[in-house]
Structures are given as C-alpha cells and as structure tokens.
N, C-alpha and C positions, 0 to 999 in steps of 0.2 A: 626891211624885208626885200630879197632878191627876187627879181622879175627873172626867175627861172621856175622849169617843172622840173618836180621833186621826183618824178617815174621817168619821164625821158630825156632831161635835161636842156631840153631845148630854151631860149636864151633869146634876147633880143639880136635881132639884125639891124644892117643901115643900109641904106641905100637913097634915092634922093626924087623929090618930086620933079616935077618935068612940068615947067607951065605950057601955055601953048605959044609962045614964043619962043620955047626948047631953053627956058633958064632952069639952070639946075641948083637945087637947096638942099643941104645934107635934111635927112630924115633918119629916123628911126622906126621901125616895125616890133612892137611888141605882140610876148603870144597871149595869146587868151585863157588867162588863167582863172582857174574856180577855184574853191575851199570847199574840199569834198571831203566825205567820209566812205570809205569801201569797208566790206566786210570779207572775212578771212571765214570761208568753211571748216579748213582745217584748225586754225585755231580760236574758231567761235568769239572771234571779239573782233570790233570795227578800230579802224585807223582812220588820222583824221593827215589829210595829205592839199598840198596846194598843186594842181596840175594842171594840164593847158587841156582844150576841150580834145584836141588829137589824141592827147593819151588816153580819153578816156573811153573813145570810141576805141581805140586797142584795147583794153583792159575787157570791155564788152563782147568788141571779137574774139579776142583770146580764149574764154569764158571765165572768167573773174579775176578776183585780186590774185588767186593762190599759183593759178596758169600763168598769169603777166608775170608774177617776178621771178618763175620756174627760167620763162624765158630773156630776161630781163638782163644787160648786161650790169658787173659793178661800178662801169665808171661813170656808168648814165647818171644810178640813183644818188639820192640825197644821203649823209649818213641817219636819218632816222628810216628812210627807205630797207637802206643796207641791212640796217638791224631789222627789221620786219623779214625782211628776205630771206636773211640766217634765221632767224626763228621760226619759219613756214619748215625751212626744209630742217630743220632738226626735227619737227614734229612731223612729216611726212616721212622720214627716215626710223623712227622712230614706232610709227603708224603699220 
C-alpha cells in the first residue's frame, strides 16, 4: 500500500534531522493518513478512501465529498478517486 492520499495526492517528503551539534541524517516526513469512509449526497452511497487528515479538513470545508471532487483536480486523485468523481458529476449533470 502506497503512503499517498488518494483525494490530494500528497506523498512523502525528505528532508533531514539537525542534532544539536548541526549533524545532518536524511529523514523522511510521512503524511497522516486515515482509512475513511465519506458519503456522496448525490449518489447516496459512502466510499471508503485512504487520505491524509488535510484532506479531510478540506473535504469538511468544502462542504462534503460531492463539493471536494466538484472542485478537485484529475491528477491529484487516485483512479478509484477518478471514477467516483465522474460518477458524482454524471449524476449531478443528469440531476
């Protein structure tokens, strides 16, 4: 399983700890991901998504799943993402 989010694509970083004698040791910064489920208004049924906790305070701001991926670019999301995406807006187009 890749240590990405599946809504914003964000990804590990590196960068390096710093002791306090200024020695530097590669690191790595992973993001904080959860295993969440969100629910689709428009198409009444929940998804089950791995995302980092930033996404999910966007998704909250936004106001739901159906907004987030309204506004959501394609190269962020995952392809089950993708396909949720096109599915909202066929049925919002449709709606």
């Amino acid at each position: 399983m890749s240590r990405r989010c599946e809504l914003t694509g964000k990804g590990p970083m590196s960068g390096n700890n710093v002791s306090h004698a200024n020695n530097k040791t590669k690191r790595r910064f992973l993001p904080n991901l959860q295993d969440v489920t969100l629910q689709s208004e428009v198409l009444g049924r929940s998804f089950k998504f791995r995302a980092s906790s930033a996404a999910l305070r966007t998704v909250d701001h936004r106001g739901g799943l159906d907004a987030f991926m309204a506004k959501a670019k394609d190269a962020e999301l995952s392809a089950s993402a993708l396909k949720v995406k096109k599915d909202i807006a066929k049925a919002q187009a449709s709606a």
